[in-house]
N, C-alpha and C positions, 0 to 999 in steps of 0.2 A: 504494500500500500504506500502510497505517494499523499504527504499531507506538506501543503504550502500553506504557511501561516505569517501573518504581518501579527506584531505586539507593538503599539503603539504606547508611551507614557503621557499623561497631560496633568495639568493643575501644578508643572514644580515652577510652576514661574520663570520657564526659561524655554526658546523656541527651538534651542537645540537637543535634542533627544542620543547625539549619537553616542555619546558615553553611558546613558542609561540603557540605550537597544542591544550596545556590546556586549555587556551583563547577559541577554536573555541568549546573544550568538555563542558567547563560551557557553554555557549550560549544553546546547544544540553540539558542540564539537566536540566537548569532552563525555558527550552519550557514545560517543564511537560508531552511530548510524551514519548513513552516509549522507552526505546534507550539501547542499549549495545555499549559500545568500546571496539575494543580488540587491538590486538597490530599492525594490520593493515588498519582497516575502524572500523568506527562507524555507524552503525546500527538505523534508524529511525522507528516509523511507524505510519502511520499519514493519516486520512480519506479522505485526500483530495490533488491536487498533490499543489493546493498554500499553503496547511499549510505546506507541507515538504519543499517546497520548500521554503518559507518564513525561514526556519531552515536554510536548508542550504544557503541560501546569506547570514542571519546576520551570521553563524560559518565563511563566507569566511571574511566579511568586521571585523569580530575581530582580522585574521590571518593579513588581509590586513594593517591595522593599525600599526601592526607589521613588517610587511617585504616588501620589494620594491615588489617585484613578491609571486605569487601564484599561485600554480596546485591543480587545483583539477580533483577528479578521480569519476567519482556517476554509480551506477549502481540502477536500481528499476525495481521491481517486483509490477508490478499494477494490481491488483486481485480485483475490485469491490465486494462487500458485505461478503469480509471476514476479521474480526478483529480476532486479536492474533498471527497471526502468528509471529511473534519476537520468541517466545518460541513453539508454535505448529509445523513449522519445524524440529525444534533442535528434539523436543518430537518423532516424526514420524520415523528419521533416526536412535534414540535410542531405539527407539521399535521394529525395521528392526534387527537392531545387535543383542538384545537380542533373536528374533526369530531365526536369520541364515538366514533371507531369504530379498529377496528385496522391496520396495515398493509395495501397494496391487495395485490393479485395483484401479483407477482415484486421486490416491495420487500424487502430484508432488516431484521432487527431490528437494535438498535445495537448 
C-alpha cells in the first residue's frame, strides 16, 4: 500500500513551517519504509495499513509537539500483494512518455 500524506503545522505564529515538517520527515525515515518527500506530500509504503498508519500518527504527534493545531491531508492507494510501487509507478508513466502512447491494458494511472 502507497499512502501520500501532507502534515501541515498552524497557530505557532510563524509562516515558516519547514523546521517543524522536518520533525514529522525524520519520524517517516527513520521507520525504515520506503518513503519519498517532495515539496508537497511525503510518500509511504508499507504492507500493512497499521504499519503506515503507525507512520503516520507518530509524523503527526512530532508536528503536534510543535504547534497548537494540525492538518493533515492522506491519500492511499491499497493494492494487496503488490510491493514496489513507490518507484514502479513513476517507472510505468516514464515508459508511457518515452513510447508516445498511454498506459497498456491493466496498468493503473499514478
Amino acid at each position: 500500500m502507497l499512502v501520500a500524506f501532507s502534515i501541515a503545522p498552524s497557530g505557532g505564529g510563524s509562516d515558516s513551517v519547514g523546521d517543524v515538517v522536518a520533525e514529522a520527515v525524520r519520524v517517516v525515515r527513520e521507520s525504515g519504509l520506503p518513503n519519498e518527500t517532495t515539496s508537497m506530500f511525503t510518500t509511504i509504503e508499507a504492507e500493512t495499513w497499521d504499519e503506515a498508519m503507525d507512520v503516520v500518527k507518530r509524523a503527526v504527534e512530532a508536528v503536534q509537539a510543535r504547534a497548537p493545531r494540525v492538518s493533515l491531508v492522506l491519500k492511499a492507494d491499497i493494492r494487496p500483494g503488490f510491493s514496489g510501487q513507490l518507484q514502479a509507478k513513476v517507472e510505468r508513466v516514464e515508459r508511457a512518455l518515452g513510447e508516445g502512447s498511454g498506459p497498456s491494458a491493466g496498468e493503473d494511472a499514478p
